[in-house]
PQR file with spaces between the fields and no chain letter, atoms N, CA, C, O and H, PARSE charges and radii, in Angstrom:
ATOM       1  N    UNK     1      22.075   30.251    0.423 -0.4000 1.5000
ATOM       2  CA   UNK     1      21.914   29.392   -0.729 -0.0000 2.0000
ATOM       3  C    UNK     1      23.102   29.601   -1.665  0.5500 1.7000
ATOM       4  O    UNK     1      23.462   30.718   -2.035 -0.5500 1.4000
ATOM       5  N    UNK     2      23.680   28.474   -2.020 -0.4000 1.5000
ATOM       6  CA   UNK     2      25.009   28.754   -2.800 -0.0000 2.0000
ATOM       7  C    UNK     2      24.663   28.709   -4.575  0.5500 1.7000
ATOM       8  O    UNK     2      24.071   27.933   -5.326 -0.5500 1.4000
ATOM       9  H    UNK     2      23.387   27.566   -1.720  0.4000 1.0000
ATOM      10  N    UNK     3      25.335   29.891   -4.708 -0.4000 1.5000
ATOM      11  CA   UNK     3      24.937   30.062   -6.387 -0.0000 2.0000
ATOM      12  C    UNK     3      26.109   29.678   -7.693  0.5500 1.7000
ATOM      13  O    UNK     3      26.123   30.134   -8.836 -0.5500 1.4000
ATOM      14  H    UNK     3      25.816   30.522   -4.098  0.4000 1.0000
ATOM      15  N    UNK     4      27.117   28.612   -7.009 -0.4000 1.5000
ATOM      16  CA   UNK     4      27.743   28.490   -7.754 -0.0000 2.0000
ATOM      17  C    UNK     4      27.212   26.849   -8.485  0.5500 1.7000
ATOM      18  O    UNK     4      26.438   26.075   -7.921 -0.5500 1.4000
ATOM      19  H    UNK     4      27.106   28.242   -6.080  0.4000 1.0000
ATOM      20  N    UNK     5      27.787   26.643   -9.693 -0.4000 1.5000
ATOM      21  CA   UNK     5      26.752   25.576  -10.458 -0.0000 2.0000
ATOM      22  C    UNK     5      27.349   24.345   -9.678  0.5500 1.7000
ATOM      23  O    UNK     5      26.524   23.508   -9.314 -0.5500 1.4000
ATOM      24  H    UNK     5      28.416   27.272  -10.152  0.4000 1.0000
ATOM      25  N    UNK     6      28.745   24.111   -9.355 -0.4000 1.5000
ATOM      26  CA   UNK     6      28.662   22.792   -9.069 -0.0000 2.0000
ATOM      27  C    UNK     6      27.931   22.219   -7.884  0.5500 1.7000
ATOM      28  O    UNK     6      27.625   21.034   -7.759 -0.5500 1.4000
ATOM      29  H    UNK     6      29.415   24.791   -9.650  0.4000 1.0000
ATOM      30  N    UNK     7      27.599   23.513   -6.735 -0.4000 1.5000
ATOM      31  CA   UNK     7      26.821   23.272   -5.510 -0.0000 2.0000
ATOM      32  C    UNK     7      25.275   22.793   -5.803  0.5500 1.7000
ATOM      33  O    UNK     7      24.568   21.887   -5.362 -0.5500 1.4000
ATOM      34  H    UNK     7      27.848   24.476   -6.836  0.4000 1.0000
ATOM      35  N    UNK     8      25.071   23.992   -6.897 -0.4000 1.5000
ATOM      36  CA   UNK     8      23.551   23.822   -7.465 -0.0000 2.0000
ATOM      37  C    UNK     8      23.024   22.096   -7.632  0.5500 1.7000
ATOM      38  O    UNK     8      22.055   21.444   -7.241 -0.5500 1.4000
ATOM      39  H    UNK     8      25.645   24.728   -7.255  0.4000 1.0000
ATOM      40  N    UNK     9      24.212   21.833   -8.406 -0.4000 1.5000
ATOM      41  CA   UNK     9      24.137   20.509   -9.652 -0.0000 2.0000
ATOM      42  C    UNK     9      24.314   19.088   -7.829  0.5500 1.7000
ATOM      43  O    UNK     9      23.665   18.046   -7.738 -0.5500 1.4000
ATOM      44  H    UNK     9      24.998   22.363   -8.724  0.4000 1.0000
ATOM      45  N    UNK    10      25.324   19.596   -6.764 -0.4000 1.5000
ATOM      46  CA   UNK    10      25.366   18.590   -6.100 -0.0000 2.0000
ATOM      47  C    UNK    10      23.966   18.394   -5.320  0.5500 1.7000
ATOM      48  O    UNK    10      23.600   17.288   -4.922 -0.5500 1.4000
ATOM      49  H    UNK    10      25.851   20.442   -6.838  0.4000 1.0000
ATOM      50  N    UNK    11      23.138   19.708   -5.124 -0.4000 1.5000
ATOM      51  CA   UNK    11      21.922   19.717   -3.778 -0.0000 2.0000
ATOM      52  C    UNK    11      20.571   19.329   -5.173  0.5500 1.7000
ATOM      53  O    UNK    11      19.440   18.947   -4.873 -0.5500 1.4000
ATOM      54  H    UNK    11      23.435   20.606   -5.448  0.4000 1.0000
ATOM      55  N    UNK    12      20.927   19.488   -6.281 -0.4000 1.5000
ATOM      56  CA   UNK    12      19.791   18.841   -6.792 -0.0000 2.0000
ATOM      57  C    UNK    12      19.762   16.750   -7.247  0.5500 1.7000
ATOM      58  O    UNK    12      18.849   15.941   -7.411 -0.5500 1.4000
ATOM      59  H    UNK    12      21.846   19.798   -6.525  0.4000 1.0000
ATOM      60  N    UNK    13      21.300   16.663   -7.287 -0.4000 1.5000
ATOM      61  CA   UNK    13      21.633   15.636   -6.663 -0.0000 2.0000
ATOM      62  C    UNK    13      20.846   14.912   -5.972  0.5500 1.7000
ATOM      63  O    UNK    13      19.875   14.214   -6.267 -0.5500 1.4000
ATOM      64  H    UNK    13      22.041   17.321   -7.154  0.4000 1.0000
ATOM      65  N    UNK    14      21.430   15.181   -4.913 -0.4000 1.5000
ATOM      66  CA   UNK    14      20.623   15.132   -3.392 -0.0000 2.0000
ATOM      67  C    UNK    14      19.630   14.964   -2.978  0.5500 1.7000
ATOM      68  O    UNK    14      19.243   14.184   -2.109 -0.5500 1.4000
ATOM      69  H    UNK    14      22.219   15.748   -4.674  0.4000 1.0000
ATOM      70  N    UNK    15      18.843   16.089   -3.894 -0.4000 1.5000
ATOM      71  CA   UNK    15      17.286   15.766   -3.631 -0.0000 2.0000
ATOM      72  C    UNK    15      16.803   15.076   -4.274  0.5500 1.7000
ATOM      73  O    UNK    15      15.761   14.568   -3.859 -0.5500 1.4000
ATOM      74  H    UNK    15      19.158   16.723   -4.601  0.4000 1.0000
ATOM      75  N    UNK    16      17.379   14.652   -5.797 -0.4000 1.5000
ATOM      76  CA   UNK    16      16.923   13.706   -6.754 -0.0000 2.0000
ATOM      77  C    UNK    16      17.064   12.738   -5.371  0.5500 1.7000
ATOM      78  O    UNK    16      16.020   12.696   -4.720 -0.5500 1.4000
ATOM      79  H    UNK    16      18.225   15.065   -6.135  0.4000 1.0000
ATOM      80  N    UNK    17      17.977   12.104   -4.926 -0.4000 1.5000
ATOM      81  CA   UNK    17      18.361   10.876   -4.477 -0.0000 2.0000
ATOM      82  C    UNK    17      17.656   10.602   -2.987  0.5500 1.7000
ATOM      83  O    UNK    17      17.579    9.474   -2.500 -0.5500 1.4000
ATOM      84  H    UNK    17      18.825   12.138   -5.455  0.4000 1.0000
ATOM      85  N    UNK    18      17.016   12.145   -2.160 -0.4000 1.5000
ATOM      86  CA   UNK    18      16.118   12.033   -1.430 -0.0000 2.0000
ATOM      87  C    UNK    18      15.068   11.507   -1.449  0.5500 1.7000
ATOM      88  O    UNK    18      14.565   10.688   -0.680 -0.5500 1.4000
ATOM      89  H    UNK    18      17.079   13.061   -2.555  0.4000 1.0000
ATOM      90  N    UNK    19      14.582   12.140   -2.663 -0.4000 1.5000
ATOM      91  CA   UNK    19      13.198   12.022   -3.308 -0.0000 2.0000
ATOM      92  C    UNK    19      12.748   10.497   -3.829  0.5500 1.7000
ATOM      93  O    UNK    19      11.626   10.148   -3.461 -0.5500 1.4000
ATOM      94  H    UNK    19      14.991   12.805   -3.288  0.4000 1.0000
ATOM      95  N    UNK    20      13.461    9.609   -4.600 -0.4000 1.5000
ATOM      96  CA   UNK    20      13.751    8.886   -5.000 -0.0000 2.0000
ATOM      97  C    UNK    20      13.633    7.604   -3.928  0.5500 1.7000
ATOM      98  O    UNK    20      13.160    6.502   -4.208 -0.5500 1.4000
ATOM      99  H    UNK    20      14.372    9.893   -4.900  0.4000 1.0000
ATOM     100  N    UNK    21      14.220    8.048   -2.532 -0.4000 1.5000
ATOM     101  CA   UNK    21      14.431    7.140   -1.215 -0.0000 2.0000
ATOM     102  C    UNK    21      12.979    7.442   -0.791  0.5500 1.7000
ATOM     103  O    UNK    21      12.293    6.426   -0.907 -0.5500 1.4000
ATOM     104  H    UNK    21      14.605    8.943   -2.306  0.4000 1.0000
ATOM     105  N    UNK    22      12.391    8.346   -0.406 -0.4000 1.5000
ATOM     106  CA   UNK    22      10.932    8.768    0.223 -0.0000 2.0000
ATOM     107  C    UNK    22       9.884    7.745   -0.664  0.5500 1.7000
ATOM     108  O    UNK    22       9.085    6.921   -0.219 -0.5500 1.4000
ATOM     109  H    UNK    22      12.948    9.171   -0.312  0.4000 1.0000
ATOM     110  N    UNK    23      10.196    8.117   -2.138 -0.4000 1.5000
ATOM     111  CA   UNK    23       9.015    7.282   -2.986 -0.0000 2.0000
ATOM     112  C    UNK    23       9.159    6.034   -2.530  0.5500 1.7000
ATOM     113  O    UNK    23       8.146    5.447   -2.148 -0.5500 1.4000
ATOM     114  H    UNK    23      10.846    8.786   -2.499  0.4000 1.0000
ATOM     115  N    UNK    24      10.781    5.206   -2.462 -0.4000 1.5000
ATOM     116  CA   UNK    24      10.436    3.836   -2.604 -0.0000 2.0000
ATOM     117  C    UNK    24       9.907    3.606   -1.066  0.5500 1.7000
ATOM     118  O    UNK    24       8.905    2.894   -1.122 -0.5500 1.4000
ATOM     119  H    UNK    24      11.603    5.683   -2.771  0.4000 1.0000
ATOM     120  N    UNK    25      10.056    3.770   -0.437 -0.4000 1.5000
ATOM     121  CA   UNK    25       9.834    3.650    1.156 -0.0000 2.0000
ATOM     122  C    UNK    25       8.243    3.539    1.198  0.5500 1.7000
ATOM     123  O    UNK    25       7.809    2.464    1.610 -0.5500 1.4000
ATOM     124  H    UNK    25      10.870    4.348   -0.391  0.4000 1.0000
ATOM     125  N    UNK    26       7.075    4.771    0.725 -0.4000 1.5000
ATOM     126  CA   UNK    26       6.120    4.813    0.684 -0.0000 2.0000
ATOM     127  C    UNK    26       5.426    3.752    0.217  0.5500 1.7000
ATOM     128  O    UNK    26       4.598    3.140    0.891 -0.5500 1.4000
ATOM     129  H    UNK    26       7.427    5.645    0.390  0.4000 1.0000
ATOM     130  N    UNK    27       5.881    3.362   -1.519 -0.4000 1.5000
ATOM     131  CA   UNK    27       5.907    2.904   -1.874 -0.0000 2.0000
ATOM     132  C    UNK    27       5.846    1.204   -1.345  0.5500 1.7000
ATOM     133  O    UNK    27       5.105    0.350   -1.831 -0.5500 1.4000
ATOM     134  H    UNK    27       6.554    3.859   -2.067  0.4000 1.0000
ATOM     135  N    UNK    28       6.943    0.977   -0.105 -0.4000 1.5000
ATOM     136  CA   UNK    28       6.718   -0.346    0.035 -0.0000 2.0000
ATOM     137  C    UNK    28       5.914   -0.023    1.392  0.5500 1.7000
ATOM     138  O    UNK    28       5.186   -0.926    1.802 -0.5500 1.4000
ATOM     139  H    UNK    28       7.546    1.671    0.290  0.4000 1.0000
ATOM     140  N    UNK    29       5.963    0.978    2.008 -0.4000 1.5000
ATOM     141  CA   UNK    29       4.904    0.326    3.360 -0.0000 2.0000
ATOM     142  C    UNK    29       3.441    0.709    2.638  0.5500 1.7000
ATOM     143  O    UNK    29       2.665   -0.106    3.136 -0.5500 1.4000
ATOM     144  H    UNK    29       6.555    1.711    1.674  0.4000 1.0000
ATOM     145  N    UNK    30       2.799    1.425    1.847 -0.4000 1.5000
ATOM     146  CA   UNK    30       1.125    1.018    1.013 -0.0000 2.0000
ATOM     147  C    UNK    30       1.518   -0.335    0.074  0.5500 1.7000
ATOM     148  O    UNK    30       0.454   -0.578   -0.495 -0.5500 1.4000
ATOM     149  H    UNK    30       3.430    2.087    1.443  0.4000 1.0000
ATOM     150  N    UNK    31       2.097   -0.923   -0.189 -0.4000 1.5000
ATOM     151  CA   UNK    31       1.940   -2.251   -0.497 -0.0000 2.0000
ATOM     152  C    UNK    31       2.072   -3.135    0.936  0.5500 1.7000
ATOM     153  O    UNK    31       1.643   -4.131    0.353 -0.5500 1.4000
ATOM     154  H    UNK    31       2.962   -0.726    0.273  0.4000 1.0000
ATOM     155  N    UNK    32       2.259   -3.547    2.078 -0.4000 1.5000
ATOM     156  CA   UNK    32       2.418   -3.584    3.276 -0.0000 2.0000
ATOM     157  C    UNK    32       0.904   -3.425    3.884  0.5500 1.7000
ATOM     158  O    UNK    32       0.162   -4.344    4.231 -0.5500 1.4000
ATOM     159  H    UNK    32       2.608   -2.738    2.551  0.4000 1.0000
ATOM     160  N    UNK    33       0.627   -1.940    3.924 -0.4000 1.5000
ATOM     161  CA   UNK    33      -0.335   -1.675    4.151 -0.0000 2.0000
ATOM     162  C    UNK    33      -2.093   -2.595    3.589  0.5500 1.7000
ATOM     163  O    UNK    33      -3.152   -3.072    3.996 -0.5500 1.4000
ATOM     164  H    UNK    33       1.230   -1.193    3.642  0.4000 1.0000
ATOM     165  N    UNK    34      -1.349   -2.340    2.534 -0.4000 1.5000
ATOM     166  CA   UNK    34      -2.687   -2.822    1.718 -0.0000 2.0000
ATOM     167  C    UNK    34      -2.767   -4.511    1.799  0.5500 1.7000
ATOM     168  O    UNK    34      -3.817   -5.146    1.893 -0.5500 1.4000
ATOM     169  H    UNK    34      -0.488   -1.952    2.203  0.4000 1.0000
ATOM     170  N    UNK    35      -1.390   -5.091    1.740 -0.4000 1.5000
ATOM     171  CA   UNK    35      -1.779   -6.652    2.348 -0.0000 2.0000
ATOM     172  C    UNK    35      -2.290   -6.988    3.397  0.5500 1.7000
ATOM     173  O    UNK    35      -3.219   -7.796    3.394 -0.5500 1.4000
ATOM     174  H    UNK    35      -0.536   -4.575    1.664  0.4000 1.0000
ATOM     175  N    UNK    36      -1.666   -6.296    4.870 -0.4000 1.5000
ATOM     176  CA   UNK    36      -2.762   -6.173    6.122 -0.0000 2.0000
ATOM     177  C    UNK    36      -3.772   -5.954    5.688  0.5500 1.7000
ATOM     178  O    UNK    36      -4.333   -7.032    5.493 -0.5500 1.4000
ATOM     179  H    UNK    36      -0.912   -5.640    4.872  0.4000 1.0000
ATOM     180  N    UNK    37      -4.430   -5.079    5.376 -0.4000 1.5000
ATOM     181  CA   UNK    37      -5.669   -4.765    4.892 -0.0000 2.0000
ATOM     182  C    UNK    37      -6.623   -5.720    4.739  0.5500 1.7000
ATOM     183  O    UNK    37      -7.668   -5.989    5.331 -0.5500 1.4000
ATOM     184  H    UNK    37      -3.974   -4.203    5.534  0.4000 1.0000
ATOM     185  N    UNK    38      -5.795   -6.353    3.445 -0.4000 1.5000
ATOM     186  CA   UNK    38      -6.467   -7.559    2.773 -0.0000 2.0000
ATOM     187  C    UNK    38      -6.616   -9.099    3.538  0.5500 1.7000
ATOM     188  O    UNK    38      -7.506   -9.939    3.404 -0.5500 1.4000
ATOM     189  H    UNK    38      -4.945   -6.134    2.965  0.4000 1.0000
ATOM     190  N    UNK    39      -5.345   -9.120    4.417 -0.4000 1.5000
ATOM     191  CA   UNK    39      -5.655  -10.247    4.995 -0.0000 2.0000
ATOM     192  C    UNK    39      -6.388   -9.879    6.137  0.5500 1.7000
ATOM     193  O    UNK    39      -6.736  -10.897    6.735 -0.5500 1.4000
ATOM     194  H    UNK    39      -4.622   -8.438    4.526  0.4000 1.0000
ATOM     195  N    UNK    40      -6.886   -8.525    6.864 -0.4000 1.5000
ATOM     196  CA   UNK    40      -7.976   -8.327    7.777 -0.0000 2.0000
ATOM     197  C    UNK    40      -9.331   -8.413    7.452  0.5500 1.7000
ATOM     198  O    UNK    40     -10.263   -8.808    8.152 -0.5500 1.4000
ATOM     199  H    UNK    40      -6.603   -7.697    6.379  0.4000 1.0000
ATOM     200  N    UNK    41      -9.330   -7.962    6.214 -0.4000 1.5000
ATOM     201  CA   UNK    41     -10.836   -8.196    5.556 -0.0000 2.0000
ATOM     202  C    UNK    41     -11.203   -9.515    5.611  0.5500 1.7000
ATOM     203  O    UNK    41     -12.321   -9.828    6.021 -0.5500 1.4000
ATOM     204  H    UNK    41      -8.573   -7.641    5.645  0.4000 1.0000
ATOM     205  N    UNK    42     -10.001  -10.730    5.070 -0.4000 1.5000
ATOM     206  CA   UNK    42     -10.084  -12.065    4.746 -0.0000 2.0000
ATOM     207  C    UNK    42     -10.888  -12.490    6.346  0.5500 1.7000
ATOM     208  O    UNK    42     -11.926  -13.138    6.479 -0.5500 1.4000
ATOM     209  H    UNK    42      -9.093  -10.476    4.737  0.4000 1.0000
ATOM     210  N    UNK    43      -9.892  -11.799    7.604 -0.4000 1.5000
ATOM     211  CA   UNK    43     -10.117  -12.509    8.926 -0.0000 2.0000
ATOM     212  C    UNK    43     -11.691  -12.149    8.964  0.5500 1.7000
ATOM     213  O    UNK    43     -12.477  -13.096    8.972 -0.5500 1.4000
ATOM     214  H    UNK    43      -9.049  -11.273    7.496  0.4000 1.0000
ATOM     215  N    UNK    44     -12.070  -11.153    8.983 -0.4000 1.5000
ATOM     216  CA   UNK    44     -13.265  -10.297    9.353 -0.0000 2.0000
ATOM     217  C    UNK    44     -14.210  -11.302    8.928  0.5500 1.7000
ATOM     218  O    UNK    44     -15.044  -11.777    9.699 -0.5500 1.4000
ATOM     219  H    UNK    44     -11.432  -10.383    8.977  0.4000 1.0000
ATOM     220  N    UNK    45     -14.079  -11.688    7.529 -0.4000 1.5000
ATOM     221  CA   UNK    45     -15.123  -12.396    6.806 -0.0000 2.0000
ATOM     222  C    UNK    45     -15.489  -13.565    7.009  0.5500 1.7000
ATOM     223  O    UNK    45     -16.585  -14.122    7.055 -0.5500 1.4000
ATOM     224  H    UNK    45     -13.402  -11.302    6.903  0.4000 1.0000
ATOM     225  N    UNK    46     -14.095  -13.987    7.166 -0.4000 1.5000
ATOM     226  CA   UNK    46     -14.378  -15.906    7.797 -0.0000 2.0000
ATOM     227  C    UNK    46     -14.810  -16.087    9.148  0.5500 1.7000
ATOM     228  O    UNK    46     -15.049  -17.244    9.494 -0.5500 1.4000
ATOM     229  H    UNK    46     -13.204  -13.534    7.129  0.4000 1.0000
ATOM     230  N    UNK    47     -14.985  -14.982   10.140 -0.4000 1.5000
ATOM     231  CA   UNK    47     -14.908  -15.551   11.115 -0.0000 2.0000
ATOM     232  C    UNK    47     -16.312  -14.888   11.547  0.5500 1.7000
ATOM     233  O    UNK    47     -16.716  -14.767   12.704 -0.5500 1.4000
ATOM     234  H    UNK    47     -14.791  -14.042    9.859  0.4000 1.0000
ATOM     235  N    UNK    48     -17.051  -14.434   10.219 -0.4000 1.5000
ATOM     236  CA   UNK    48     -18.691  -13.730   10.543 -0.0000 2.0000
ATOM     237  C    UNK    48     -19.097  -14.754    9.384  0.5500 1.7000
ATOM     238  O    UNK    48     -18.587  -14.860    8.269 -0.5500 1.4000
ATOM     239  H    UNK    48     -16.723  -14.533    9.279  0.4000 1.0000
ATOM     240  N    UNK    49     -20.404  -15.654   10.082 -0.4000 1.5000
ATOM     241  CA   UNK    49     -20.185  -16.701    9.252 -0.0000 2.0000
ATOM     242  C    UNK    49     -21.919  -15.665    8.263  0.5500 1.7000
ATOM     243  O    UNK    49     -22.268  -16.177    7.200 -0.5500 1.4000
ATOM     244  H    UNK    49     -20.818  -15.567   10.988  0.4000 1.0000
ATOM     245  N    UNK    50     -22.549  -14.673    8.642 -0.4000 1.5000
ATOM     246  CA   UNK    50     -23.514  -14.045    7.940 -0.0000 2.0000
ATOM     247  C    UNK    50     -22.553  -13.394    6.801  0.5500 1.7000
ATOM     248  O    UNK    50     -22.819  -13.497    5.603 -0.5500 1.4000
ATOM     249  H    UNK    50     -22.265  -14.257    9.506  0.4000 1.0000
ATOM     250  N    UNK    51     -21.425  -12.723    7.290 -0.4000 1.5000
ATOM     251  CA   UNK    51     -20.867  -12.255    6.185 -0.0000 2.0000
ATOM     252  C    UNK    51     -20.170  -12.978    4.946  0.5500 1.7000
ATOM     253  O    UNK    51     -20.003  -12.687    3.762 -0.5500 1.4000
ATOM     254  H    UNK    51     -21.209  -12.639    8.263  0.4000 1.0000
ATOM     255  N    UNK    52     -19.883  -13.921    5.664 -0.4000 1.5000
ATOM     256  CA   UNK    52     -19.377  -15.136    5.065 -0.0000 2.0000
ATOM     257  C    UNK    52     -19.823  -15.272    3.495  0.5500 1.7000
ATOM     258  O    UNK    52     -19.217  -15.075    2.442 -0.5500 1.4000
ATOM     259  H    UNK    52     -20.019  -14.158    6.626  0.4000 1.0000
ATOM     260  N    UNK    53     -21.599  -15.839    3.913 -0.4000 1.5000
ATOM     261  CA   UNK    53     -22.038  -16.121    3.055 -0.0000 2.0000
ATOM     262  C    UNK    53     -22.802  -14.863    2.269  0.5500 1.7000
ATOM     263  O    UNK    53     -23.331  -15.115    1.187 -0.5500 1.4000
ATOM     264  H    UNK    53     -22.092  -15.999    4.768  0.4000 1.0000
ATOM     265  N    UNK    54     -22.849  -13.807    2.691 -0.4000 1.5000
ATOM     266  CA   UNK    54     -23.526  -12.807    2.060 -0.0000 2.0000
ATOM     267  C    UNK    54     -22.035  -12.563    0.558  0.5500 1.7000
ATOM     268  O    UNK    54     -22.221  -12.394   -0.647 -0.5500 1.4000
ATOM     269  H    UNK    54     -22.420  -13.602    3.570  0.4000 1.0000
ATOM     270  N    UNK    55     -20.744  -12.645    1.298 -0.4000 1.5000
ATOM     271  CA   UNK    55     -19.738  -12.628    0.809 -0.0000 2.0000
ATOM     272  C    UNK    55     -19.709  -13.781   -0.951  0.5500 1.7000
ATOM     273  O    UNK    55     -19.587  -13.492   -2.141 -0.5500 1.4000
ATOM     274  H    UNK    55     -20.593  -12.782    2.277  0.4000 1.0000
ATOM     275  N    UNK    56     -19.892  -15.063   -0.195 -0.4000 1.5000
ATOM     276  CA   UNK    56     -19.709  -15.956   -1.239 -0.0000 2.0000
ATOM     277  C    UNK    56     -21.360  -15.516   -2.226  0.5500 1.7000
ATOM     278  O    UNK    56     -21.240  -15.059   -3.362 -0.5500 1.4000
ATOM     279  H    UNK    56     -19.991  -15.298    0.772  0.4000 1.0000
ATOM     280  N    UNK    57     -22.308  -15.659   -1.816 -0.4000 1.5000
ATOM     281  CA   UNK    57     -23.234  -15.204   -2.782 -0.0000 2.0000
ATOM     282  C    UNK    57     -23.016  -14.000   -3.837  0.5500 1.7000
ATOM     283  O    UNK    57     -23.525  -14.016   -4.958 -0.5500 1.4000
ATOM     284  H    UNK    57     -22.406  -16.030   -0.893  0.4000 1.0000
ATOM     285  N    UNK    58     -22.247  -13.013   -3.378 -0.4000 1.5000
ATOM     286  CA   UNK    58     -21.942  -11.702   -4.181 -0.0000 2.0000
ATOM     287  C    UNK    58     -20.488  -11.963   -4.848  0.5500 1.7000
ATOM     288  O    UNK    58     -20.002  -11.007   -5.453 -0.5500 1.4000
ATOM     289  H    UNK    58     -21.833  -13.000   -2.467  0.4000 1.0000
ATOM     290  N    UNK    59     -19.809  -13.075   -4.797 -0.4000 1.5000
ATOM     291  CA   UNK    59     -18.580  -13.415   -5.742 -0.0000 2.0000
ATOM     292  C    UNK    59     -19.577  -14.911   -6.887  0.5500 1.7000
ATOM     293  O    UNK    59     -19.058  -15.589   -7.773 -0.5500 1.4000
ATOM     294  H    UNK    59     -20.204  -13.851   -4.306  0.4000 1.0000
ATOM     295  N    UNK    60     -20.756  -14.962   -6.493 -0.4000 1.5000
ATOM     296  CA   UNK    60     -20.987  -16.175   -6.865 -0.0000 2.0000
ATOM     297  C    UNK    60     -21.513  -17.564   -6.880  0.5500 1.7000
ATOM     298  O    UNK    60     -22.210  -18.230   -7.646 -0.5500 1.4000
ATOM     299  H    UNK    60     -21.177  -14.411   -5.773  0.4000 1.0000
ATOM     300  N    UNK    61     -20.871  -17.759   -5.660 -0.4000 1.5000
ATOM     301  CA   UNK    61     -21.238  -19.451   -4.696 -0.0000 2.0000
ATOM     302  C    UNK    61     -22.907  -19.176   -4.442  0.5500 1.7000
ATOM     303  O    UNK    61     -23.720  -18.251   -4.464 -0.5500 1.4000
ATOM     304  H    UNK    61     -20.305  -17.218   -5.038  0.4000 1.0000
ATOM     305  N    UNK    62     -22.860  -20.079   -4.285 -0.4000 1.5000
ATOM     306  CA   UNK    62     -24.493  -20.035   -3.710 -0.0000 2.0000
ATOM     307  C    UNK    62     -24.587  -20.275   -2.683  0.5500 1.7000
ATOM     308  O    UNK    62     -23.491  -20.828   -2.760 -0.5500 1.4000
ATOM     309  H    UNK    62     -22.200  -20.830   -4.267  0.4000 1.0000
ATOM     310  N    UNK    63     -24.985  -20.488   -1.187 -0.4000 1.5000
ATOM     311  CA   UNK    63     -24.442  -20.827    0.065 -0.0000 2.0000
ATOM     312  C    UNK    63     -25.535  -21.929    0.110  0.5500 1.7000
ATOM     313  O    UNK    63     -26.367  -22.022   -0.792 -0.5500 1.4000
ATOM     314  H    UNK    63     -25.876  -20.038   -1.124  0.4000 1.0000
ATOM     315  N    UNK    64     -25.510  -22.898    1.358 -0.4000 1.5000
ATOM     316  CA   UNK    64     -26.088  -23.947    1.108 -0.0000 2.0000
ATOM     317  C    UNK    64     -27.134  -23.894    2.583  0.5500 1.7000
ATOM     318  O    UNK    64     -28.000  -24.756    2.733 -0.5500 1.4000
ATOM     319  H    UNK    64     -24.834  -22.822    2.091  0.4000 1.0000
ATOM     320  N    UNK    65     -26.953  -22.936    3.472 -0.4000 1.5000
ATOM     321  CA   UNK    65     -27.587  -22.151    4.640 -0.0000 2.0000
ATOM     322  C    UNK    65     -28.837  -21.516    4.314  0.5500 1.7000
ATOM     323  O    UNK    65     -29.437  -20.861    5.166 -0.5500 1.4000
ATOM     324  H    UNK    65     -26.249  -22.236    3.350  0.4000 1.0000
């Protein structure tokens, strides 16, 4: 481990700029993530027509079934 300051000052650098790359990355595949998600739930729902409407009754709609 090098103890002189400008090495110090470059590897914390570094990791700032590591760290920084890891967050945004995460960052965009759980937004990614979470749209699959959302548009699987969407599929799941439309295509169970019980859930369907158990669905629209609990946002509201009234179903007409």
């Amino acid at each position: 481990m090098p103890t002189d300051t400008v090495s110090l000052l470059m590897l914390g650098v570094g990791a700032a700029l590591l760290l920084w790359l890891v967050v945004s990355v995460f960052r965009k595949l759980f937004g990614l993530a979470l749209i699959a998600a959302l548009v699987f739930g969407a599929y799941i729902v439309w295509t169970n027509p019980g859930l369907l409407a158990q669905t629209l009754e609990w946002i509201g709609f009234r179903s007409t079934t």
